[in-house]
C-alpha positions as a Python dict, from the first residue, in 0.01 Angstrom:
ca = {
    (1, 'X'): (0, 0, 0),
    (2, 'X'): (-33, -289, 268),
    (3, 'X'): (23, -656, 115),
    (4, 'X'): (-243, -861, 309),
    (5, 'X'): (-86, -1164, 470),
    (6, 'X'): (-194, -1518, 329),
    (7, 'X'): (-435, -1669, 591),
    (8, 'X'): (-359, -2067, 617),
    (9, 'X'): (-480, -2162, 992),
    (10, 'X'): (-803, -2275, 1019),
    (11, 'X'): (-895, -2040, 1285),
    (12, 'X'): (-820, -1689, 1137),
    (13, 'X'): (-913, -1858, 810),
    (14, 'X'): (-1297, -1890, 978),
    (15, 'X'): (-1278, -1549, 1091),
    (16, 'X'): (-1199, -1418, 703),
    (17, 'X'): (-1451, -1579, 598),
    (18, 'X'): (-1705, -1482, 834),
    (19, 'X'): (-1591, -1118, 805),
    (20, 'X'): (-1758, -1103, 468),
    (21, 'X'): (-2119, -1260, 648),
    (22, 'X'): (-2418, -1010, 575),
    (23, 'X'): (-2197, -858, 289),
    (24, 'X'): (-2425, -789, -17),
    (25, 'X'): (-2126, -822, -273),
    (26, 'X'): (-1733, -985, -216),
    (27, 'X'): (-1510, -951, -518),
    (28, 'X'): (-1398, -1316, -575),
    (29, 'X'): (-1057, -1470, -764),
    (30, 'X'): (-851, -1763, -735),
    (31, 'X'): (-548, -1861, -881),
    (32, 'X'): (-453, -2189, -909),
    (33, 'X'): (-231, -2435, -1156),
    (34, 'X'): (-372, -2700, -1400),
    (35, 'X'): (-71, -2766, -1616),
    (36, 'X'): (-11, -3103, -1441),
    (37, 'X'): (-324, -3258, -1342),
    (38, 'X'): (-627, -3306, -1490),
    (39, 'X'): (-839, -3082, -1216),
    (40, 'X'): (-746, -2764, -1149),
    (41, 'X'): (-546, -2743, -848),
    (42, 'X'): (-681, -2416, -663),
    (43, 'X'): (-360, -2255, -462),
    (44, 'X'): (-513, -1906, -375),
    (45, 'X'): (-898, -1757, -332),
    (46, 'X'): (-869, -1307, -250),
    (47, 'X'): (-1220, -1197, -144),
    (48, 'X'): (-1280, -823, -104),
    (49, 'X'): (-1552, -636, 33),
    (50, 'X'): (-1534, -256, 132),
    (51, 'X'): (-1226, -217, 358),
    (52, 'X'): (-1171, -577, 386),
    (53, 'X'): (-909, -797, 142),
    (54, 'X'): (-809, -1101, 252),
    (55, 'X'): (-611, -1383, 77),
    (56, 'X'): (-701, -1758, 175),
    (57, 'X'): (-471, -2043, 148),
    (58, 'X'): (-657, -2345, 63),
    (59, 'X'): (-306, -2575, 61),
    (60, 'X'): (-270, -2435, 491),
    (61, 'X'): (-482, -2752, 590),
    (62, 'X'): (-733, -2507, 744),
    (63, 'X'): (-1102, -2642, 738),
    (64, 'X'): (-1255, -2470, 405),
    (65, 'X'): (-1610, -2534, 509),
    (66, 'X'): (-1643, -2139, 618),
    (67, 'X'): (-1539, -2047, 259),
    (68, 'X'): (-1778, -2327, 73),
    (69, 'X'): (-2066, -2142, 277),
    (70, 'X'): (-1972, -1807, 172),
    (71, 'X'): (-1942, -1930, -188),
    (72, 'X'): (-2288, -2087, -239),
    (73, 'X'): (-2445, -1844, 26),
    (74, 'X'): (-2748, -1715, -206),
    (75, 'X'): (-2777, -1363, -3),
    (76, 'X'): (-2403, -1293, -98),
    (77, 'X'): (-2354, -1190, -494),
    (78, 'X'): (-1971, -1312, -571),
    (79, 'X'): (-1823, -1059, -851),
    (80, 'X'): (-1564, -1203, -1033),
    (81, 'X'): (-1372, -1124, -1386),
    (82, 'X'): (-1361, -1382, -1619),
    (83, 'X'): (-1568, -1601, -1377),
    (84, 'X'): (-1626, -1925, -1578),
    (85, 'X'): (-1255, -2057, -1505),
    (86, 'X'): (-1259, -1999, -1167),
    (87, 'X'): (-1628, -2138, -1095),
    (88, 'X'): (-1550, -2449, -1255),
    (89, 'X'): (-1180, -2477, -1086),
    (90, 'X'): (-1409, -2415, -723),
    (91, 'X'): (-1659, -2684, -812),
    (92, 'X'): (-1487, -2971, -604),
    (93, 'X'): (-1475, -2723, -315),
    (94, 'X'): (-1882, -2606, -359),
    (95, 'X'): (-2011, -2873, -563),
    (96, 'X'): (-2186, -2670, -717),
    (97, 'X'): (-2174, -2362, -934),
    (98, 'X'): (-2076, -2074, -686),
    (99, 'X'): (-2310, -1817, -678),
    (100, 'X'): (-2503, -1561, -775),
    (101, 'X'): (-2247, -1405, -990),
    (102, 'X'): (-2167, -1117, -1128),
    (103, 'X'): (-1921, -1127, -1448),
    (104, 'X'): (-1762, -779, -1527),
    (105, 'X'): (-1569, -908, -1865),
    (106, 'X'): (-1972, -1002, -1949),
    (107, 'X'): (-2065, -628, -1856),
    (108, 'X'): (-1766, -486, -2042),
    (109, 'X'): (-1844, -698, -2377),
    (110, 'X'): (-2227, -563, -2307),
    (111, 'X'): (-2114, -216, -2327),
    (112, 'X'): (-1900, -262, -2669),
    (113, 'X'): (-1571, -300, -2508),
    (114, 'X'): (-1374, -622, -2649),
    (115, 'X'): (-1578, -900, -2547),
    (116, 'X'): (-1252, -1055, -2392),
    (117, 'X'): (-1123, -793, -2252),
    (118, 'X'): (-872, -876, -1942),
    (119, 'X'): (-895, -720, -1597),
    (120, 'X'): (-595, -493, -1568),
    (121, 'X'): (-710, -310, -1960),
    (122, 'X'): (-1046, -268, -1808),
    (123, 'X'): (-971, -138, -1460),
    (124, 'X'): (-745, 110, -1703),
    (125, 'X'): (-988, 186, -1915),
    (126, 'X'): (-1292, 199, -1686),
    (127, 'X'): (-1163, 353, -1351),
    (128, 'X'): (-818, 475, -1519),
    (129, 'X'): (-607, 271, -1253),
    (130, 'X'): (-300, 180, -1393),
    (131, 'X'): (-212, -169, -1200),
    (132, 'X'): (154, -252, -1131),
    (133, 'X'): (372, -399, -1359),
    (134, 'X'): (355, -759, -1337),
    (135, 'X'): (-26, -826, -1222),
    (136, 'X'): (-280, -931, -1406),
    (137, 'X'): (-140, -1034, -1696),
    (138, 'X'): (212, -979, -1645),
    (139, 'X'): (464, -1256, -1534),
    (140, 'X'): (335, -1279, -1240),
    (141, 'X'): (33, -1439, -1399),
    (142, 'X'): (213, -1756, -1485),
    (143, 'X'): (382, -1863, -1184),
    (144, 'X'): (365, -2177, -972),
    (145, 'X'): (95, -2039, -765),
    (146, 'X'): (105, -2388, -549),
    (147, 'X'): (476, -2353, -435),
    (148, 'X'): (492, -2175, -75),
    (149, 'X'): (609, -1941, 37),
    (150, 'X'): (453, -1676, -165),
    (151, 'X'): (681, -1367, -216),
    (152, 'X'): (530, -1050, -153),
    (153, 'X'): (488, -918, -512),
    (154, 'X'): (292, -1231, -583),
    (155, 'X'): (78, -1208, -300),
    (156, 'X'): (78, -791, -362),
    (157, 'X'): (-44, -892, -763),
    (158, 'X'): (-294, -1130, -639),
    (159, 'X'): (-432, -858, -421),
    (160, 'X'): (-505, -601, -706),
    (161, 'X'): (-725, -858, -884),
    (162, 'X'): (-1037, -814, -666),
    (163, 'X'): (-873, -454, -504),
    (164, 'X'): (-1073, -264, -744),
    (165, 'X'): (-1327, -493, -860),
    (166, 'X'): (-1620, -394, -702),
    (167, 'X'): (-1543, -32, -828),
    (168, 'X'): (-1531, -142, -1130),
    (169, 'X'): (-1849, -345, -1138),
    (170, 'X'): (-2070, -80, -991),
    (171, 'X'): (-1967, 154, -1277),
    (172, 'X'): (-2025, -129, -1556),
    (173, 'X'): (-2390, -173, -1397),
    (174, 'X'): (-2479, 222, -1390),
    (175, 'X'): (-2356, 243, -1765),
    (176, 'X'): (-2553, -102, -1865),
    (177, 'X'): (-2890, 50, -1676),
    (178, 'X'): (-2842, 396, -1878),
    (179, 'X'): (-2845, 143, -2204),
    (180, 'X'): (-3153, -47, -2109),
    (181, 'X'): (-2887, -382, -2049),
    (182, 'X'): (-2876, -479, -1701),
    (183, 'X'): (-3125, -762, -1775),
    (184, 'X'): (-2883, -875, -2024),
    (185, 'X'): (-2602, -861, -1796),
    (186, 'X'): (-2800, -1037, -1519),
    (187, 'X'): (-2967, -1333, -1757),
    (188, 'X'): (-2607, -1374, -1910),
    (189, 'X'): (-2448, -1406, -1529),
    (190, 'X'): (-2729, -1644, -1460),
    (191, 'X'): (-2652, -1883, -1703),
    (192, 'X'): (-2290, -1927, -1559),
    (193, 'X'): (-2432, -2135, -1304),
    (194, 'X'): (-2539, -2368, -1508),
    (195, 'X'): (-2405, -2719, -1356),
    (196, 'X'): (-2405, -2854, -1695),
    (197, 'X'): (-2220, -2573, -1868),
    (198, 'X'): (-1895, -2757, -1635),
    (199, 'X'): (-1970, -3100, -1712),
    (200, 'X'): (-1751, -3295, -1915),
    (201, 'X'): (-1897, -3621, -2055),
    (202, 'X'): (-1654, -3813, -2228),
    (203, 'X'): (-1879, -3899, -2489),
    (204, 'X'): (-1865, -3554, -2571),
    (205, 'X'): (-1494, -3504, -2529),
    (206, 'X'): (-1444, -3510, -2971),
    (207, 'X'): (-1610, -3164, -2953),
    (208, 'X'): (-1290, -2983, -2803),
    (209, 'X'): (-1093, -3144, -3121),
    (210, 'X'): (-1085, -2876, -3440),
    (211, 'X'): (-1195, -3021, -3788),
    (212, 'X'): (-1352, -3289, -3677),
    (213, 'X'): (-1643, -3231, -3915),
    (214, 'X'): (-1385, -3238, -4212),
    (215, 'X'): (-1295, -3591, -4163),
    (216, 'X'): (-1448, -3916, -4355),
    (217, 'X'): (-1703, -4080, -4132),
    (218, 'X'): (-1536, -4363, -4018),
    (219, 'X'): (-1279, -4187, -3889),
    (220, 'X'): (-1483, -3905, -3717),
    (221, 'X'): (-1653, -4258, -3535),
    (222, 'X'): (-1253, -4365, -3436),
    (223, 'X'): (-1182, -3969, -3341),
    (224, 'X'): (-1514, -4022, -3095),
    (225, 'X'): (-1392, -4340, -2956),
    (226, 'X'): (-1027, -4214, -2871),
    (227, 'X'): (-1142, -3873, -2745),
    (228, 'X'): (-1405, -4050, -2499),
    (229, 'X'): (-1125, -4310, -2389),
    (230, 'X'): (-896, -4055, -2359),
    (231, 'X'): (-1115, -3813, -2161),
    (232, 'X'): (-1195, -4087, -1897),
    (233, 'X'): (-815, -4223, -1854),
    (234, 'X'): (-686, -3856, -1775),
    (235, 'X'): (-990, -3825, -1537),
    (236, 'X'): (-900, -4179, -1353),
    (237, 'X'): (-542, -4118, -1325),
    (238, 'X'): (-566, -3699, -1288),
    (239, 'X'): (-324, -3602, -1573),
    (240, 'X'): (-392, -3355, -1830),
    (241, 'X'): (-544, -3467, -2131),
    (242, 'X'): (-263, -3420, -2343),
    (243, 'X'): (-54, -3625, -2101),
    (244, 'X'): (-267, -3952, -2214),
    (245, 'X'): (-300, -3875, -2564),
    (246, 'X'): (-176, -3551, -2737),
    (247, 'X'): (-436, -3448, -3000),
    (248, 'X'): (-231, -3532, -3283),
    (249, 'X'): (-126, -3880, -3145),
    (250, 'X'): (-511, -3949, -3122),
    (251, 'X'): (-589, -3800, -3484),
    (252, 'X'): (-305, -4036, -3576),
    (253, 'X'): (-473, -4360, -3473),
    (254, 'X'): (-784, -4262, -3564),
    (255, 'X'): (-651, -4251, -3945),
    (256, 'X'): (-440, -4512, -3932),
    (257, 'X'): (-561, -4733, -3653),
    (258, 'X'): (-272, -4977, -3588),
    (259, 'X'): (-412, -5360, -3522),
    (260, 'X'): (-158, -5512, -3262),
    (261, 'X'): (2, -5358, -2974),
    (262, 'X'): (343, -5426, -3181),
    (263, 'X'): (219, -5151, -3421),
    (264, 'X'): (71, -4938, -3144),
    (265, 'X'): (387, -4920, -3016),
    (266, 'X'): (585, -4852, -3344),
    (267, 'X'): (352, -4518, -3319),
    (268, 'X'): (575, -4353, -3123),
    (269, 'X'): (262, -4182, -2921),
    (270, 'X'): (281, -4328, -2612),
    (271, 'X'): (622, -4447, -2378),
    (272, 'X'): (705, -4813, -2412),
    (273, 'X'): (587, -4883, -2055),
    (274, 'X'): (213, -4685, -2123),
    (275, 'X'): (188, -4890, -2411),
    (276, 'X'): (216, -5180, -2205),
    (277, 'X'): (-46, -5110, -1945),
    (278, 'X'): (-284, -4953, -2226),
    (279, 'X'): (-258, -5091, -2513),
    (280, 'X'): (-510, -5424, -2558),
    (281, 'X'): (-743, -5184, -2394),
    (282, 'X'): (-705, -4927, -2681),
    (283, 'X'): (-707, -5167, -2919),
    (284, 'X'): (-1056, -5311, -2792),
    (285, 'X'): (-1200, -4944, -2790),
    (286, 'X'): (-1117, -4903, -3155),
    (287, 'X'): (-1203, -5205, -3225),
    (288, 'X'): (-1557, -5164, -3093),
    (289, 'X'): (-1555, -4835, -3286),
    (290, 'X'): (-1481, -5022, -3612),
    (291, 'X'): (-1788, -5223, -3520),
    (292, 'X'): (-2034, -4950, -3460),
    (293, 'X'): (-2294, -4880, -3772),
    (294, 'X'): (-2230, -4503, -3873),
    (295, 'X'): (-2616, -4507, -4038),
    (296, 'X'): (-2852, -4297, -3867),
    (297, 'X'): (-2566, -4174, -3636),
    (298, 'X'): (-2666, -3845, -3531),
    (299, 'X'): (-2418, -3752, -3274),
    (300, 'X'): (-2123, -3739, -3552),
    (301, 'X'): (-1969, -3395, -3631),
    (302, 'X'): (-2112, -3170, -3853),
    (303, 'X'): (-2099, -3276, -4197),
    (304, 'X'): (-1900, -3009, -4430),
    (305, 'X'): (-2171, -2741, -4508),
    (306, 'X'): (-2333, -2733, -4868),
    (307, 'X'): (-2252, -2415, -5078),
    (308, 'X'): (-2586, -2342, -4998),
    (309, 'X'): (-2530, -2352, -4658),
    (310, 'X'): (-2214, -2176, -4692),
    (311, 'X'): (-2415, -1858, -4868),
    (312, 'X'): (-2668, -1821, -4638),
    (313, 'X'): (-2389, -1883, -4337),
    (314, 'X'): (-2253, -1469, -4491),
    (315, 'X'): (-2596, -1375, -4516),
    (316, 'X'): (-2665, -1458, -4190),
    (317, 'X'): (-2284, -1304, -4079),
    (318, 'X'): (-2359, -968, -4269),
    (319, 'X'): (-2706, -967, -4054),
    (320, 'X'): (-2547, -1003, -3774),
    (321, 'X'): (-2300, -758, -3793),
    (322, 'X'): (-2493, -457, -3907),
    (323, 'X'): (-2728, -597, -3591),
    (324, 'X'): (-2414, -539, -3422),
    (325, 'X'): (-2274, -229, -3516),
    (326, 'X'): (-2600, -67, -3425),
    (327, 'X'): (-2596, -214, -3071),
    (328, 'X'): (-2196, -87, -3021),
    (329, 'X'): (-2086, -453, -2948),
    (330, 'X'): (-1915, -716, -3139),
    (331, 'X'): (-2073, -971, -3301),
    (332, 'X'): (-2000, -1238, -3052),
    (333, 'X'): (-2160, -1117, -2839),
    (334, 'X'): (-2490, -1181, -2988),
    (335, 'X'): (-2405, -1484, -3167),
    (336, 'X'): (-2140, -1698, -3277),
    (337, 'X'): (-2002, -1866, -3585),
    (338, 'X'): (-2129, -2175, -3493),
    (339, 'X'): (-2447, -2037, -3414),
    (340, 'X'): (-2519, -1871, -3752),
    (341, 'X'): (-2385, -2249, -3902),
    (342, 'X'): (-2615, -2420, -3676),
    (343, 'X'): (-2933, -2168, -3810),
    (344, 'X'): (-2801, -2185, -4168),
    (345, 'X'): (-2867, -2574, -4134),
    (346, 'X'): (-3199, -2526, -4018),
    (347, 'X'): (-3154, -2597, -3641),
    (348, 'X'): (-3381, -2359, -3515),
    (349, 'X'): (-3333, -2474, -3135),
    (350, 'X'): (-3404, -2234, -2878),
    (351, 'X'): (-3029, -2198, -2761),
    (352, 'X'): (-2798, -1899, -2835),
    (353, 'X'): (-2885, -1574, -3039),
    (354, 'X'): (-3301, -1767, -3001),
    (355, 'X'): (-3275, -1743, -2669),
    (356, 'X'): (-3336, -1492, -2366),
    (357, 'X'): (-3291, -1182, -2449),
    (358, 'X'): (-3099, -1207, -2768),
    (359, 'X'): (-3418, -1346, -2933),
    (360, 'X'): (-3583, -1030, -2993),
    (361, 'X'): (-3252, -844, -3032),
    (362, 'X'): (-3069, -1075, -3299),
    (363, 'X'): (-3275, -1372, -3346),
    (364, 'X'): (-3581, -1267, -3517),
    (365, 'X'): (-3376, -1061, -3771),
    (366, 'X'): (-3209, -1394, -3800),
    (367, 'X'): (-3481, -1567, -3916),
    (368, 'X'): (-3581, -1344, -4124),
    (369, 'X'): (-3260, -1392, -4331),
    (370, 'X'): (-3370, -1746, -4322),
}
């Protein structure tokens, strides 16, 4: 089989793009490295459509403009696997959520298949393709996609992740209409272009850390504090997160919170020469956190759930899963852990399994547990 050539001049770049105008679906994927920066740094976008494959090079210096249009075009329907990575790793590019989508690991957790399914065991077990070894998801998968040249297995295993993805989709759908699901599939898709489902507000940046919800409530304040300082310092500077403040350097300080820069430095969680740019201005922000009244604070984690809570929490899990087990799909699929936490707390917001379409599915038998 032909390895497409990467396209990096602007002109021919245009033209692959434009190739794909009028098309009703392109299979979309990108590969791209965010070990060392804070943003994603997007190396490679295939597009297929029919006959046509093409790989895009969007480190060639080429104008991308032809390729933002395509993205965002609203009469084009971009399938992708996996999609929520790469729309959010695109968003500089667009600016927006790319779109309309179509999400065949969403289709393939619809139709009781493992809701996390990868693209090379689904293509197996879906169209019975066996894909080389080394793509999608062999070593290939974790190279240094931004280094050039590209050899041509790389650019050959890059190929076969939209090759057959179209395929692929079309079969999901006709199984998901014979099943009464391709609403679900479609209001599911829909939601990934949600601009705020990609925003990252530092305030909100404690969330990602585990266990919060376990601490005392002083520290979960300091925990806030350092997550939301830490969050906009790897944004300013583009570093990974961990870079700035590993998570267990930041749970540190947050339980022992030192109170000069002498002692911030005797921490051992930051180089001599970071603390010495950073450190009265970390000492302020936990100082300020130290300050803040914890009363009335509603934006804390969880608090640890009564036994109560706990109880009706398995209640609610049983539910679900004999819910489950009659639809075919796992239980995450119709709600999550948190979810059933959130309900057994009384949060009855409209978000998750009372939402859409899982409302009359899982949600009402939900609240009838409650």
């Amino acid at each position: 089989m032909t390895v497409p050539e990467l396209i990096a001049d602007s002109a021919p770049f245009a033209a692959a793009c434009a190739g794909f105008d009028g098309a009703a679906e392109v299979a979309l994927d990108t590969e791209f490295l965010r070990e060392r920066t804070y943003l994603a740094e997007l190396a490679l976008v295939q597009l297929a459509a029919g006959p046509e494959l093409v790989l895009l090079d969007p480190l060639g210096g080429a104008d991308l403009a032809p390729l933002t249009r395509l993205l965002t075009d609203p009469r084009t329907t971009k399938v992708l696997h996996a999609a929520r990575q790469d729309v959010e790793v695109l968003l500089p590019l667009t600016g927006e959520p790319a779109g309309p989508l179509k999400d065949t690991q969403i289709a393939a957790g619809l139709l009781g298949l493992a809701p996390q399914i990868g693209y090379a065991e689904l293509i197996r077990q879906v169209l019975g393709i066996e894909l080389a070894k080394g793509g999608a998801g062999g070593n290939l998968a974790r190279t240094d996609w931004t280094r050039r040249p590209l050899s041509a297995a790389q650019l050959s295993y890059a190929a076969d992740d939209v090759r057959h993805l179209l395929q692929v989709a079309a079969e999901l759908a006709e199984q998901l209409r014979a099943r009464g699901r391709l609403e679900w599939w479609a209001e599911d898709c829909r939601a990934l272009q949600d601009p705020g489902l990609y925003a990252v507000s530092p305030e909100d940046a404690w969330r990602r850390l585990k266990g919060v919800e376990t601490l005392p409530v002083r520290e979960q304040v300091r925990v806030r504090a350092l997550a939301a300082w830490r969050e906009t310092k790897a944004r300013e500077v583009n570093l990974p997160r961990s870079w700035v403040l590993g998570d267990d350097g930041l749970r540190d300080l947050a339980a022992r919170p030192p109170a000069t820069v002498a002692l911030l430095k005797s921490r051992r969680v930051f180089r001599d020469e970071t603390v010495g740019r950073i450190g009265e201005e970390l000492l302020a922000r936990l100082a300020a956190a130290e300050a803040e009244p914890v009363d009335g604070l509603t934006e804390l984690a969880s608090r640890r759930p009564s036994g109560e809570e706990q109880a009706l929490t398995k209640r609610l899990s049983d539910r679900l899963k004999a819910v489950a087990a009659e639809l075919d799909v796992a239980p995450e699929v119709l709600a999550t852990s948190r979810d059933l936490k959130r309900l057994a707390r009384q949060d009855l917001r409209p978000v998750g399994p009372l939402a859409g379409w899982r409302q009359a599915v899982i949600g009402e038998a939900l609240l009838a547990t409650l």
